[in-house]
C-alpha positions as CSV (number, residue, x, y, z in Angstrom):
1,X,9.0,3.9,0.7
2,X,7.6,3.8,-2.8
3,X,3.4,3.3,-2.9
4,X,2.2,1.4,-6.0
5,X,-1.4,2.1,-7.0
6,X,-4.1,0.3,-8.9
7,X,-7.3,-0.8,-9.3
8,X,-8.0,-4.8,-8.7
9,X,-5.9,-6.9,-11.4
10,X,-4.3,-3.9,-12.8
11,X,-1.0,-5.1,-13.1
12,X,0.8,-3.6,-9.8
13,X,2.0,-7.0,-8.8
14,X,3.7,-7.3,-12.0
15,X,4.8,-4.1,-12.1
16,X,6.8,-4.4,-8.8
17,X,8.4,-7.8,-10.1
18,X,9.7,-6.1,-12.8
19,X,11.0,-3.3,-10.5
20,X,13.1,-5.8,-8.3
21,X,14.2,-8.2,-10.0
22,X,17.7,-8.7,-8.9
23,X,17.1,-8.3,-5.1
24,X,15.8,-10.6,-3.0
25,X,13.0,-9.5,-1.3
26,X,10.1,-10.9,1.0
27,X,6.0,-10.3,-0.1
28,X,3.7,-10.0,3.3
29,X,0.3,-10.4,1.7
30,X,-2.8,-9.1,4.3
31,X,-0.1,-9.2,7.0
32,X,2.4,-6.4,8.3
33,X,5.8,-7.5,8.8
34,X,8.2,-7.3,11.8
35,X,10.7,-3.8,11.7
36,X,13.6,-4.8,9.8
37,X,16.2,-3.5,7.3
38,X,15.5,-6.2,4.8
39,X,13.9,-4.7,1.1
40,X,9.6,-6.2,1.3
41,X,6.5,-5.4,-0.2
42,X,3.7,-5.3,1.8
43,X,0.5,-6.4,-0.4
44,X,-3.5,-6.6,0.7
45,X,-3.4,-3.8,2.9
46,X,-7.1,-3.0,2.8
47,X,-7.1,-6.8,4.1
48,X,-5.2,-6.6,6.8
49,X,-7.0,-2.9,8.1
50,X,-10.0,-4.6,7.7
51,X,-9.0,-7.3,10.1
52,X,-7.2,-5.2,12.2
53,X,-8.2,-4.5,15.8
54,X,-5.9,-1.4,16.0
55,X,-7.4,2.1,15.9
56,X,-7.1,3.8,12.7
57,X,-4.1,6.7,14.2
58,X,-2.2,3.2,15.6
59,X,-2.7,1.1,12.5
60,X,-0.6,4.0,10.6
61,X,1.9,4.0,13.3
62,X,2.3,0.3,13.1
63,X,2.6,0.2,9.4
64,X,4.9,3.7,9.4
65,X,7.0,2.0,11.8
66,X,7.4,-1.5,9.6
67,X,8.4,0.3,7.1
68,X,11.2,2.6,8.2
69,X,14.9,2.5,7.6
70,X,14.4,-0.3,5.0
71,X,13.3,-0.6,1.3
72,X,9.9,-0.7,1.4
73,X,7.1,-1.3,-1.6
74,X,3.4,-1.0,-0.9
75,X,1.0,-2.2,-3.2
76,X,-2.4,-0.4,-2.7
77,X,-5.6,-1.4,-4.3
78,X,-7.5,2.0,-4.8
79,X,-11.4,1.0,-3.3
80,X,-12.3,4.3,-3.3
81,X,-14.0,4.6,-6.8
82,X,-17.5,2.8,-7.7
83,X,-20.7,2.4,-6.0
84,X,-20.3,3.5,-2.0
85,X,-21.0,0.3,0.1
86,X,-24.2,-0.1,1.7
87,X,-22.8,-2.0,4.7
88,X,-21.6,0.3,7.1
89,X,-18.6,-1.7,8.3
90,X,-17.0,-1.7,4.5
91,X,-18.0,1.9,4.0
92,X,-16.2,2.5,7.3
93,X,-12.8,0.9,5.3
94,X,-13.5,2.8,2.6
95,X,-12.9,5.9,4.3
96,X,-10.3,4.1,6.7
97,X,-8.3,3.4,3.6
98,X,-8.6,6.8,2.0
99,X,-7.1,8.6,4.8
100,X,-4.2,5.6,5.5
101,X,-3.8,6.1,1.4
102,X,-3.3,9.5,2.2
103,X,-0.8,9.4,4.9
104,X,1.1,6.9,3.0
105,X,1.1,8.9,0.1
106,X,2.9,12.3,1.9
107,X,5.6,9.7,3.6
108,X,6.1,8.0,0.5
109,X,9.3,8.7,-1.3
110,X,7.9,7.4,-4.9
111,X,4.3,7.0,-5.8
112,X,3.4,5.1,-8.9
113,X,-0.1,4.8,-10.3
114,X,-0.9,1.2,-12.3
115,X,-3.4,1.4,-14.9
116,X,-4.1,-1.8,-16.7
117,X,-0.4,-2.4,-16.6
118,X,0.9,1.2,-17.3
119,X,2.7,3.0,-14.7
120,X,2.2,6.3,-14.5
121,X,4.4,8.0,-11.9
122,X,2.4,10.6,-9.7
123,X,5.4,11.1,-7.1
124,X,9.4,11.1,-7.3
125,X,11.8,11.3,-4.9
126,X,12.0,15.2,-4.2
127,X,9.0,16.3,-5.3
């Protein structure tokens, strides 16, 4: 799994296009696919949690387990930095996403930070 990361319109999407270019590949925006073997990037995550009526430790599960045994990209829009939400429910995500973010990160084989269109890569395969 390689975890692409980014503030909002930083480029990630494009980064990942440029990545994959020769394979053919399916986008789930706000939506988790079905387990498969097919290459897909999984975009909108923070979406999708925050519709999500899954607890937080089966949400992981369920995205852990989309992802395995196939190529997987993950575009994650970092939420964490700013002002902290006054609304409890989108503080809640906050956090919710932090931890997932975390997870993801230690499973991940590849991490790449996107900053305004420069990738800067935080995590390679045996690190």
């Amino acid at each position: 799994m390689h975890v692409i990361i980014g503030g909002a319109h930083n480029g990630k999407r494009e980064f990942v296009r440029k990545l994959l270019t020769e394979e053919d590949i399916t986008w789930h925006v706000g939506e988790i696919p079905e387990p498969g073997n097919d290459t897909v990037v999984i975009a909108g995550l923070e979406n999708w949690l925050a519709q999500c009526e899954l607890s937080e430790e089966n949400a992981t599960d369920f995205i852990l387990k989309a992802v395995e045994n196939r190529r997987a990209i993950i575009i994650l829009t970092d939420i964490s930095r700013g002002i902290v939400p006054m609304d409890a429910n989108l503080r809640k995500l906050r956090d919710t996403c932090g931890r997932l973010y975390q997870r993801l990160f230690a499973e991940a084989s590849e991490v790449t930070k996107v900053w305004y269109g420069i990738p800067q890569h935080i995590k390679k395969r045996g690190d």
